[in-house]
Structure formats: C-alpha cells, structure tokens
C-alpha positions in Angstrom: 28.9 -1.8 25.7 27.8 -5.5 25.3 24.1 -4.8 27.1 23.8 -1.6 25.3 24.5 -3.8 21.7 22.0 -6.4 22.6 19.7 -4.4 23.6 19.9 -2.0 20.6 19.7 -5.4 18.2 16.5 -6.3 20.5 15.1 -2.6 20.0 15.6 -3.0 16.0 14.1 -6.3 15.9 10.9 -5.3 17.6 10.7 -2.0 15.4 11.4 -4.5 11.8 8.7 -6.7 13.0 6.1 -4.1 14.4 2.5 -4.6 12.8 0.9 -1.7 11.3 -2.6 -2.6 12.5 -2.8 -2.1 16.4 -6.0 -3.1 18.2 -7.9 -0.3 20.4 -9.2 -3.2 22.7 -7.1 -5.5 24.3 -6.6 -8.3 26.8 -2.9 -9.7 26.8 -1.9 -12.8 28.0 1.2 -14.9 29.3 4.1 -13.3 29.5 2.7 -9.9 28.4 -0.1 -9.7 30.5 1.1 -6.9 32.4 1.3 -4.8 29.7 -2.9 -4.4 29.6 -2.8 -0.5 29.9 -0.4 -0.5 26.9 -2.2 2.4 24.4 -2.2 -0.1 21.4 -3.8 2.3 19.3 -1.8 4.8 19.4 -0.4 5.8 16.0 3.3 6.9 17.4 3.6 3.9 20.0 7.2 2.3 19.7 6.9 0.2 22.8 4.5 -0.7 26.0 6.0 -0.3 29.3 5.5 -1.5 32.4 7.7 -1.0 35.8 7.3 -2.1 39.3 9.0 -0.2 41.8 8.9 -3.1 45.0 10.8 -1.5 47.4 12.7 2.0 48.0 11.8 5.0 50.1 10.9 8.6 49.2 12.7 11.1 52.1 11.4 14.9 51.9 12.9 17.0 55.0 12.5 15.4 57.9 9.9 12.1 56.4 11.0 9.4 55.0 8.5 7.0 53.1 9.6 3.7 52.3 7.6 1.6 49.4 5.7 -0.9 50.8 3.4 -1.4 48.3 4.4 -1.9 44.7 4.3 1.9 43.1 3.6 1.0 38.9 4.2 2.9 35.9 3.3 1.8 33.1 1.9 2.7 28.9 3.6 3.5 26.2 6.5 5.2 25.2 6.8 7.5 21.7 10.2 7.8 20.3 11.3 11.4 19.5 14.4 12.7 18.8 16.3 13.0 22.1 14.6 10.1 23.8 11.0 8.9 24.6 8.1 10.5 25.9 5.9 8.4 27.8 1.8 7.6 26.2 -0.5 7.6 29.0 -2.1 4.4 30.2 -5.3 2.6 28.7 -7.1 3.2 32.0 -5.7 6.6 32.5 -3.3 4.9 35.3 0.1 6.1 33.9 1.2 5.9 37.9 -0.9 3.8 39.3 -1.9 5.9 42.5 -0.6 4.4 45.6 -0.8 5.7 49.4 2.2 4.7 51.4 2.1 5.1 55.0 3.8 7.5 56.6 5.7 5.8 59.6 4.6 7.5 62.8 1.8 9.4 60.9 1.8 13.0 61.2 3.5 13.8 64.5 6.3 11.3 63.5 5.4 8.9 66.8 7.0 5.0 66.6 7.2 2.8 69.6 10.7 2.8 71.0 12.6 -0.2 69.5 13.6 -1.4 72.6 10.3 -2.9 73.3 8.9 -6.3 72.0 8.5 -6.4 68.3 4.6 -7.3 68.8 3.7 -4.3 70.8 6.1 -2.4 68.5 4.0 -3.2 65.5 0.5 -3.2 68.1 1.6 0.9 68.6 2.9 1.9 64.7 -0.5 0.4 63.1 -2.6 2.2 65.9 -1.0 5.3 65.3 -0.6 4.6 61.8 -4.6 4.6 61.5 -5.5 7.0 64.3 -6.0 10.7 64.0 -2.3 11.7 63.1 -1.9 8.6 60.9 -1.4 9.8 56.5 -0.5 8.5 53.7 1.4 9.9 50.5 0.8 9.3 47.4 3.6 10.0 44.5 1.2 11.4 41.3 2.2 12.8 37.9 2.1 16.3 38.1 0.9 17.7 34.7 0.4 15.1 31.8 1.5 11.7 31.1 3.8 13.2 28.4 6.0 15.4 31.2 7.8 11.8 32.3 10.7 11.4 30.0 12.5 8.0 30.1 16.0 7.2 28.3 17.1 3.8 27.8 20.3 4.7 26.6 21.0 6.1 29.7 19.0 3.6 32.0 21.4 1.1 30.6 24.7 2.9 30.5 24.1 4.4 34.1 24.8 7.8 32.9 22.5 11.1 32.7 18.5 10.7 33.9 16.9 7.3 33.1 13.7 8.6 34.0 12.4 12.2 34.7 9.2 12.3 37.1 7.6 15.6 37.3 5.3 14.9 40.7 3.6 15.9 43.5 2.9 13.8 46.3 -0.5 14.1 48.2 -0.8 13.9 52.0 -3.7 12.5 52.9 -6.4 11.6 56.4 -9.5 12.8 57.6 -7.5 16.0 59.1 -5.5 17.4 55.9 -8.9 16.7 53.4 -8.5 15.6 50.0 -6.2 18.3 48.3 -2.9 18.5 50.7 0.2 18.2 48.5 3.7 19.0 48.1 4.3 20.2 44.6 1.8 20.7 42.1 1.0 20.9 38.5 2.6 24.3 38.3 5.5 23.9 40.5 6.2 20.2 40.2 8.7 18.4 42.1 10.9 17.1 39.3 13.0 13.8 40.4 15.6 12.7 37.6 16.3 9.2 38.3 19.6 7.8 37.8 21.0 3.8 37.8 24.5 6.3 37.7 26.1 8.5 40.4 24.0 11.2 41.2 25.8 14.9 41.7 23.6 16.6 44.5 24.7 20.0 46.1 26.0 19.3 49.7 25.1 18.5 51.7 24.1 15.1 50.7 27.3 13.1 49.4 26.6 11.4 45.6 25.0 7.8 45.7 25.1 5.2 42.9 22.1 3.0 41.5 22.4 0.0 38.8 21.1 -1.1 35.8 20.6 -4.2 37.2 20.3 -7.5 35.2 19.5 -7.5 31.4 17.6 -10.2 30.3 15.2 -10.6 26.7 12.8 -13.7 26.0 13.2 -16.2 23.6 11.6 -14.1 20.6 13.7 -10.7 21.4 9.8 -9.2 22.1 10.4 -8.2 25.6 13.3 -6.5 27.7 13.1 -7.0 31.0 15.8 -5.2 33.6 15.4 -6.4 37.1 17.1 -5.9 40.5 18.7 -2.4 40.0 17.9 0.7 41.5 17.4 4.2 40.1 18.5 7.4 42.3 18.2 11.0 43.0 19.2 13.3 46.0 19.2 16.6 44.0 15.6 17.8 43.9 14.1 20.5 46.1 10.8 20.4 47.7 8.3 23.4 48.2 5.7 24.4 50.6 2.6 22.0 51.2 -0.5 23.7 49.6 -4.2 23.2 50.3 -4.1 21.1 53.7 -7.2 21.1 56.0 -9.6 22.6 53.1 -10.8 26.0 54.2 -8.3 26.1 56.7 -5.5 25.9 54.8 -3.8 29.4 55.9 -3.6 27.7 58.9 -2.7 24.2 58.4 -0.1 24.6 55.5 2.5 26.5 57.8 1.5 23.5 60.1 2.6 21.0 58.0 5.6 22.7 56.8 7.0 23.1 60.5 6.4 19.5 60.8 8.4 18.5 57.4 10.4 20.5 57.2 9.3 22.0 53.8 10.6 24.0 51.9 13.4 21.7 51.5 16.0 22.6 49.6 18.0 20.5 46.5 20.5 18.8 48.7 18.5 17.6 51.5 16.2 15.0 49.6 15.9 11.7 48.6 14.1 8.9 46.2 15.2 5.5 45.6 13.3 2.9 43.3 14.3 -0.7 43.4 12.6 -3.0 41.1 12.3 -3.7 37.4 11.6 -2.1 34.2 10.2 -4.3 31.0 9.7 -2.8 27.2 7.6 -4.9 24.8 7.1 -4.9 21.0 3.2 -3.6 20.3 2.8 -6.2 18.0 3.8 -9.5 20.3 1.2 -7.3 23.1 -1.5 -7.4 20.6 -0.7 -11.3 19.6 -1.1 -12.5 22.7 -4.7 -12.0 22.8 
C-alpha cells in the first residue's frame, strides 16, 4: 500500500502540473530521451510510456523464443474510466518490431550440449541462418488502442497489468512475408500479470513482480525496474499464410511442427525488464 500511495501522489503531481500546450515536434533529452515517440500532441495524453522488455521468452507448443534482443513498447497512454488505453507511437512504432531467433530454426536442430561450447555456437548460428533458420516477431494485432495497461494492477500484482492483443510473424526466405500465428481478427490475446497467474492445467500458476519503484527528483518520471510480468493462460491458433501461394500446403506444415493449435494451458510469455511513465509536460521541457 506504501508504493501504490507514492505512486498515486507521483501520478497527481504530474497531472496538477501538466501544461496545456503540448508540442507536435519533439526531441527530448536527458533523462527523458527515451520517451521521443511520446504523441505530445495528443489532446487526451496523461502520460508517455516507454518499456523495455531485456530478457524473457515467448513458448507457443512445442517453441520456445527467448528475448535476446530488447522488445520496446512505447507512446502514450489516455486515461479512461477503467484504466488506460495506450496512444500509438510518434513513428507509428507502438511495438517496436523485433525478430527473435528461433533456436534450432524451423526443424528445431541445436548441437548436442555435450560438445565444446565453440562448435556449439559454430552449428546453432549456421542453422540459425541457413534454410530452416526463422525468426518471430511479436506485433500488435489490430490498433495501438487494443493494448490496455493498468497501473493499479501492475503495482499491486493483481488482475492484468498489461493486455497485448498479438500476432507473431514467422519469417525466412521459405515461409514469405505473411506467415503468422494469430491475426487481426483472431488475435492471440496475452494478459500480463507481475501477480499469480490462474492457467487451466496443465500448466501449474507462476508469479511475476512489480519489481523496484523508484521516481526522480521532480516526481516527473516513474520508473519500475527488475520485475517480471506473466501469462500461461492464452491459447494459440493455426499459422496462416506460410509459403505465399502455397499456403494450403505449408500452413498444416508448420502446424505439425509447432504444435499449433495450442490450446490455453499449454503456453507461455514472460517479460523481464522495466516500465517508466512520464509527465507530458517535463517530455516537452526537455527539449
């Protein structure tokens, strides 16, 4: 209750203070100059956000992706009346797309690890860039709007702290350029938890954090670092559009290979990193 009153004094600070008169250009700097995609001219904007997922791992059936490349959301965030709904990105970039590698590309084929870590790594990164090699890429399915975040319950670890409606895209010269899992229509919806998650068996409930709270010196910025959020509840459907013309053929391919659909139960997300909110007006000062 002590984080939740500090950060709801922080939260009413940054709303007393905000500036009426938001630039539509902008450069930020210092501290805030990660928060360059913020929508300053937006007339409903309550905050700019910015998170960096560093680490974590997306399993669907039988693949699991870990993040080895920072993922990033970031814009703004409206207040309504049961949360926030999230203001697309400057740039358009509301989740900044970024291919992970799929370890053991298609076909799922690692060097045993029983042999030297050098010719370990020599044989992943050849496969990993050959033929069967892919990459996913987590996107927003639908617009910017469909992610809801809740800071309430991001820092009470209760309920979803953020709701991504996705799809991911498979990708290498093999699938083409519109293989996914999940799509605008049929999204695969994650709920994100720093609670106890509540799947259907047979996964067993995991926990995530809040992590550390911390606000600068001016009560401007929140900034939660080192916690995780969760989920092991969401279902996966049938890949759709793999190998262009083909894809009558190479769908049920993929499928057999994942493992898809998979049902709520048998998946899993994890995002480890940190989550900042800024005041508009301290963005827009910084120029």
């Amino acid at each position: 209750m002590r984080r939740l009153s500090i950060v709801a004094a922080a939260v009413a600070a940054m709303l007393l203070s905000a500036s009426p008169a938001l630039a539509s250009s902008h450069h930020p700097t210092g501290e805030f100059k990660q928060f360059a995609e913020c929508p300053l001219s937006h007339p409903e904007l309550t905050f700019c956000l910015f998170s960096e997922s560093t680490a974590g791992f997306f399993q669907i059936g039988s693949k699991t992706v870990p993040l080895k490349v920072p993922q990033i959301l970031q814009g703004g965030l409206e207040e309504t009346g049961e949360g926030f709904n999230t203001i697309a990105a400057e740039n358009g970039e509301t989740l900044v797309k970024t291919p992970q590698v799929v370890p053991g590309g298609l076909l799922g084929i690692e060097a045993p690890l029983w042999w030297p870590k050098f010719l370990r790594d020599l044989f992943n990164e050849t496969i990993n860039k050959g033929l069967t090699g892919v990459t996913a890429t987590v996107e927003i399915a639908g617009p910017a709007s469909g992610v809801q975040i809740s800071p309430a319950n991001l820092i009470n670890e209760e309920g979803n702290a953020i709701v991504l409606p996705s799809k991911i895209k498979l990708s290498n010269s093999f699938l083409g350029s519109n293989c996914y899992i999940g799509s605008n229509s049929k999204p695969v919806t994650i709920g994100f938890t720093s609670g106890e998650t509540s799947p259907p068996p047979p996964n067993k409930p995991i926990h995530g954090s809040v992590g550390t709270l911390e606000l600068n010196e001016p009560g401007t910025i929140i900034t939660l670092s080192g916690g995780s959020l969760v989920n092991n509840s969401f279902a996966a459907p049938h890949a759709s559009g793999c190998g262009g013309l083909f894809s009558f053929l190479v769908d049920p391919f993929v499928d057999s290979i994942i493992g898809l659909p998979s049902p709520a139960g048998t998946n899993t997300a994890v995002l480890e990193g940190k989550i900042q909110l800024a005041a508009p007006f301290a963005v827009e000062e910084s120029e």
